[in-house]
C-alpha positions in Angstrom: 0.0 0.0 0.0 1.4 3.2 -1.3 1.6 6.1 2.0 1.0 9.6 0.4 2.3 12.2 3.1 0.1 15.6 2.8 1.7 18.9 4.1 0.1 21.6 4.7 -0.5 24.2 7.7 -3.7 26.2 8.7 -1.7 29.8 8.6 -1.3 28.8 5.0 -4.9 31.3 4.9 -3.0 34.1 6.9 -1.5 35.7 3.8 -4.3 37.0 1.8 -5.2 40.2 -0.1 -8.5 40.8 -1.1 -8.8 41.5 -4.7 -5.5 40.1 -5.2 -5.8 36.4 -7.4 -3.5 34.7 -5.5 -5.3 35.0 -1.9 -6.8 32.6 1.0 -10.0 31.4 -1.0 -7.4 29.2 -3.4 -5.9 27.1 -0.3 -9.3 26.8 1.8 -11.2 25.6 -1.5 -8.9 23.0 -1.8 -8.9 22.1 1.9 -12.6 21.9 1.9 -12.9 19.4 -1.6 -10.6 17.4 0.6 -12.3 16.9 3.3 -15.4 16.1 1.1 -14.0 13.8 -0.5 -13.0 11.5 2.7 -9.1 11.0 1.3 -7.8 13.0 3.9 -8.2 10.3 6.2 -5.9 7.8 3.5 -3.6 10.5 3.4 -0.5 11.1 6.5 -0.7 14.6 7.5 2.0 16.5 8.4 2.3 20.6 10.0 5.7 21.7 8.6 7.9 24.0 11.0 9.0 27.3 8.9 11.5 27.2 7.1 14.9 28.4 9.2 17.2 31.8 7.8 19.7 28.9 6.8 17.1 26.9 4.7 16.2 29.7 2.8 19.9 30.7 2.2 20.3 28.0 0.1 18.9 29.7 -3.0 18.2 32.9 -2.0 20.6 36.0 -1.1 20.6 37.2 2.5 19.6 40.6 1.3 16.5 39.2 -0.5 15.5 37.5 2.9 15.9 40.6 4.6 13.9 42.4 2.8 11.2 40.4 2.6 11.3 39.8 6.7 11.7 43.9 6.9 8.6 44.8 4.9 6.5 42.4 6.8 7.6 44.0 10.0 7.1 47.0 8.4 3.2 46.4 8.2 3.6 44.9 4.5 3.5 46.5 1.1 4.3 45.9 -2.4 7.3 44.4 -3.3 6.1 44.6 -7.0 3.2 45.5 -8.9 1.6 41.6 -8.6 3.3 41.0 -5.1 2.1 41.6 -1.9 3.4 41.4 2.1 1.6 41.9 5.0 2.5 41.7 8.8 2.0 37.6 7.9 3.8 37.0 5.2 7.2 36.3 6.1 5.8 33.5 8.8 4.0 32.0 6.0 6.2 32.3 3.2 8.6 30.2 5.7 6.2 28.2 6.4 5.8 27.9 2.8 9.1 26.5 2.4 9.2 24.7 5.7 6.4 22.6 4.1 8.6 21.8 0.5 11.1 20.9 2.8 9.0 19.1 5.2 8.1 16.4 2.1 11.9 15.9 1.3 12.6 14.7 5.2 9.7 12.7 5.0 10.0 10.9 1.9 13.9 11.0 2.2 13.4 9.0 5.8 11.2 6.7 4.7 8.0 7.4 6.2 5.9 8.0 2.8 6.6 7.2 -0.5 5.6 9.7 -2.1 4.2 13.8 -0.7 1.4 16.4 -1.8 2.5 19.8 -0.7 -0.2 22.4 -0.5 1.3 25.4 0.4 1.0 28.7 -0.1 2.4 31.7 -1.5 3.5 30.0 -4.0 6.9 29.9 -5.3 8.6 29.7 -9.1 9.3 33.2 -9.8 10.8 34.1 -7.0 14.3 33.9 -7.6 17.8 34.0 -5.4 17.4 38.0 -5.4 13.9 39.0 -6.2 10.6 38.7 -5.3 8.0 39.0 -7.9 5.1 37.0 -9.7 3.0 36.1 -6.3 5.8 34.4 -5.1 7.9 35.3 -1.9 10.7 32.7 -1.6 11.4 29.6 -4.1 9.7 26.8 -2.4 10.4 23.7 -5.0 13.9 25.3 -5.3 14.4 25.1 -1.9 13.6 21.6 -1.6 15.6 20.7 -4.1 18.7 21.7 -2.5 17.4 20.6 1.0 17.6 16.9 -0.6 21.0 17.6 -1.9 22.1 18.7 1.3 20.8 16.3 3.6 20.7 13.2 2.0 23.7 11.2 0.8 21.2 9.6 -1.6 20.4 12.3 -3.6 22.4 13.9 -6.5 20.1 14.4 -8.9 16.6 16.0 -8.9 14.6 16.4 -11.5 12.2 19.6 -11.3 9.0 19.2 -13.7 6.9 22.9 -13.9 3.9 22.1 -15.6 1.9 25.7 -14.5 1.1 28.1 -17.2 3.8 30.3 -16.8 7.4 30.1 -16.6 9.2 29.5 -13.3 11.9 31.9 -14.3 13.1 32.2 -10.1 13.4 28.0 -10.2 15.4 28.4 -14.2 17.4 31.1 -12.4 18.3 28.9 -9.3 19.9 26.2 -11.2 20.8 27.3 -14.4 24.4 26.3 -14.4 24.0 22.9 -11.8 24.5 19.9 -13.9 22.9 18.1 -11.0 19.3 19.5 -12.0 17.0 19.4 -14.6 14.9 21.6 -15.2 11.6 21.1 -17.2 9.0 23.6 -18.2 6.1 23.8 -20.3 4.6 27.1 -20.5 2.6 29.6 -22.3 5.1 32.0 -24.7 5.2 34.5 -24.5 3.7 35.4 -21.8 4.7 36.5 -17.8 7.1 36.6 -17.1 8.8 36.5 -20.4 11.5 34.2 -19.7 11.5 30.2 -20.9 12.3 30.6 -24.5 13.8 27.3 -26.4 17.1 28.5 -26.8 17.7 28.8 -22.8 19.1 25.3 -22.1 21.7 26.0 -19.1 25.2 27.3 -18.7 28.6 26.1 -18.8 28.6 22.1 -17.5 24.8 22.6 -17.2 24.4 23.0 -21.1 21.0 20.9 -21.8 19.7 20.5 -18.1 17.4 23.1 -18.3 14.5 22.2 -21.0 12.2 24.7 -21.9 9.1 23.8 -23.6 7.2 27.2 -24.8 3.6 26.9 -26.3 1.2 28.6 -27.9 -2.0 29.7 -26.6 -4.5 27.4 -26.7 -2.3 24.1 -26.8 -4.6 21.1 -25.4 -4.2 17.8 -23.8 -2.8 16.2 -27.0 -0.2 18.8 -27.3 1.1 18.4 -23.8 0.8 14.4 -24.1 2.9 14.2 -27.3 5.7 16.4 -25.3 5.5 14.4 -22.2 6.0 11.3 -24.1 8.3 11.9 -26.7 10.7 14.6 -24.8 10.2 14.5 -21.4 10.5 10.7 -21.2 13.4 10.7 -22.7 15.3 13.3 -21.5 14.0 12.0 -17.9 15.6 8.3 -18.5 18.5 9.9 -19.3 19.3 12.5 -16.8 18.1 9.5 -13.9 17.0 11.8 -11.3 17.2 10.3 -7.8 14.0 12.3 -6.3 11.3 14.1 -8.7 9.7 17.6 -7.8 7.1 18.7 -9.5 5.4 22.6 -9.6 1.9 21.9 -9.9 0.2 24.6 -11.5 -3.6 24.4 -12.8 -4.1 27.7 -14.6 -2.8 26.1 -17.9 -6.8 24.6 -17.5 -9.0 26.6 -20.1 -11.4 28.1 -17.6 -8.6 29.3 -15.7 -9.2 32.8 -16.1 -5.0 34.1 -16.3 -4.1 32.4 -19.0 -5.0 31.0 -22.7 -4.6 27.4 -22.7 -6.6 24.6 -23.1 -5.9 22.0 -20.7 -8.8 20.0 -18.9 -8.7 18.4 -16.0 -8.4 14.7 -17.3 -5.6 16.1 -19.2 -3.8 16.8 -16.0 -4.4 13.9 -15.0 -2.6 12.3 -17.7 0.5 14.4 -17.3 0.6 13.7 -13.4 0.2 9.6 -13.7 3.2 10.2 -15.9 5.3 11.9 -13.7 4.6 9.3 -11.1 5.3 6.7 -13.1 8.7 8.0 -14.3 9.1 8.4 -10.4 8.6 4.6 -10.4 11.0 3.8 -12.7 13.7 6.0 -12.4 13.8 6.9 -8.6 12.4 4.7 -6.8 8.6 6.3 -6.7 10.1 9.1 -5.3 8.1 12.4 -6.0 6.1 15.3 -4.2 3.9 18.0 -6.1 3.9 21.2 -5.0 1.2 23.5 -5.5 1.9 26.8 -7.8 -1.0 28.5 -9.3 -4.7 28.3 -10.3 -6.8 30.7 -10.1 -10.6 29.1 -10.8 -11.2 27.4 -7.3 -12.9 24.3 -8.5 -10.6 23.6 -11.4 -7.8 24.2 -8.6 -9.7 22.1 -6.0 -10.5 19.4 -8.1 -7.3 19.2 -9.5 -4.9 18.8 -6.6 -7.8 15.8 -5.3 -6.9 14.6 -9.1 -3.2 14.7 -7.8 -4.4 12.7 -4.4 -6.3 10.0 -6.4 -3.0 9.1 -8.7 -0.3 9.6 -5.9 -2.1 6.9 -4.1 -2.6 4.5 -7.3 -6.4 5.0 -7.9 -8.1 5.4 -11.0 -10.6 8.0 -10.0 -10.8 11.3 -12.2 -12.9 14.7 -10.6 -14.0 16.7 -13.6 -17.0 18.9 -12.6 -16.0 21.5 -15.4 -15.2 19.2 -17.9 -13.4 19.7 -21.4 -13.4 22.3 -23.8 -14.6 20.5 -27.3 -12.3 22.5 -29.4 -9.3 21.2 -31.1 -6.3 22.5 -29.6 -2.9 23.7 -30.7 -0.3 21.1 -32.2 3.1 20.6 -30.9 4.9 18.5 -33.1 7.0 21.2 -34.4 8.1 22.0 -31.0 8.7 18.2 -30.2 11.0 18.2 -33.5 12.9 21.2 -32.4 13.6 20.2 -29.2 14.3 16.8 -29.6 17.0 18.0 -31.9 18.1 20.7 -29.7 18.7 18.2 -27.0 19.9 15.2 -28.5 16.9 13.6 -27.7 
């Protein structure tokens, strides 16, 4: 029987701005088609600790942390046009991390096999030295090195982004590590303009970053054929020990920030992949973390989606359903970049 470890953390809800798309209704949705549902109760919960100063050193530059800790004290603010503090926010953006963090330990030590992370802010565009794009501190990215650090077993991570837009922060993290690969499929162009083909890595790192751009309106099939034909691939070959995954659901056509054409069952497809290269490459070892999505019950549904094939079941939530239009093709892109990446 597979043990699926779910983090999260009821001051999750404490940084919220109303108006803002990215604010408390988007985690307590989700908490409340969980409980519905009755999987909670399958599911090992677990209350992360914040992340430490140290932790969060790890990607990102003391002078970033400080300023995010100082305009919390400070009673909050701005830090850009789309990102907001408040008094909260540097507790729960630790906490945010804590939780990535949290999974690592727990899968790392044996007592899950595999982890759900739903946490919030989210995290991808923050990078080392900014914060911008919703996100506070770089929760995967985090993680990622957490594993690296504290586990002899683990070399290489693999870091899938499947949300709509580009994880730029998580890109800029590990753009010249060899030790991890970065995937991203993503509406281009589009915010925060980063993720083009050409941007593969630096130096030793040439090829381990693998940018997979799309056009607006690109469907399940689209996503499918780059899953299986690149991804796959360029997954066996790079052998990650431990699989992270940015869950984002806004690349869902009713998602109402971007222009693709995803549907739920789609997702679905795309996350029974992921676990089962986790299977075969590393040991089952994965944990999704949530990014965006910004329609509640698309987002809702789609993280129990994410519960129902963590823990091997069949199941498939789909209240909105799909979108009966035929979406945009991405065989040129799969030629180009299997080409690009010796694929």
């Amino acid at each position: 029987m597979t043990t699926t470890a779910y983090i999260t953390h009821p001051d999750y809800r404490l940084h919220t701005l109303d108006g803002h798309p990215e604010n408390a209704s988007r985690i307590e949705h989700i908490w409340q088609i969980l409980e519905k549902s009755r999987e909670l109760d399958n599911l090992l919960l677990i209350e992360p600790e914040p992340a430490t100063p140290e932790q969060l050193a790890l990607i990102h530059d003391p002078r970033h942390i400080a300023r995010v800790k100082g305009a919390a004290e400070r009673g909050g603010g701005m830090l850009d046009p789309d990102t907001y503090t408040l008094p909260t926010s540097y507790h729960v953006a630790c906490l945010s991390a804590g939780g990535a963090a949290a999974a690592v330990d727990t899968i790392l030590n044996g007592t899950a096999d595999n982890a759900l992370v739903v946490a919030r802010p989210p995290g991808h565009h923050a990078t080392p030295v900014r914060a911008m794009g919703f996100c506070l501190f770089n929760n995967v990215a985090i993680a990622a090195r957490h594993a690296q650090r504290t586990s002899g077993s683990v070399e290489r991570i693999m870091i899938v982004d499947y949300d709509v837009h580009h994880g730029n922060g998580t890109q800029d993290a590990f753009y010249d590590d060899p030790t991890v690969l970065y995937v991203s499929t993503h509406q281009y162009p589009y915010y925060p303009g980063t993720g083009a083909l050409e941007e593969i890595g630096a130096g030793e790192a040439q090829g381990t970053t693998l940018n997979m751009p799309l056009h607006a309106g690109t469907g399940n099939d689209g996503y499918c054929m780059l899953f299986q034909q690149v991804l796959w691939p360029a997954a066996r070959r790079f052998n990650p020990d431990l699989i992270l995954v940015s869950a984002g659901f806004d690349a869902h056509w009713a998602d109402p920030l971007a222009m693709m054409q995803l549907d739920l069952s789609g997702y679905v497809e795309l996350t029974r992949d992921l676990i089962e290269m986790a299977r075969e490459l590393c040991a089952g070892r994965i944990i999704f973390v949530l990014e965006g999505g910004y329609d509640l019950e698309v987002l809702a549904n789609g993280v129990l989606n994410v519960v129902y094939a963590l823990r091997g079941q069949d199941e498939i939530t789909d209240p909105v359903g799909p979108l009966y239009m035929p979406g945009h093709s991405t065989e040129h892109l799969v030629e180009q970049l299997r080409i690009l990446h010796q694929l």
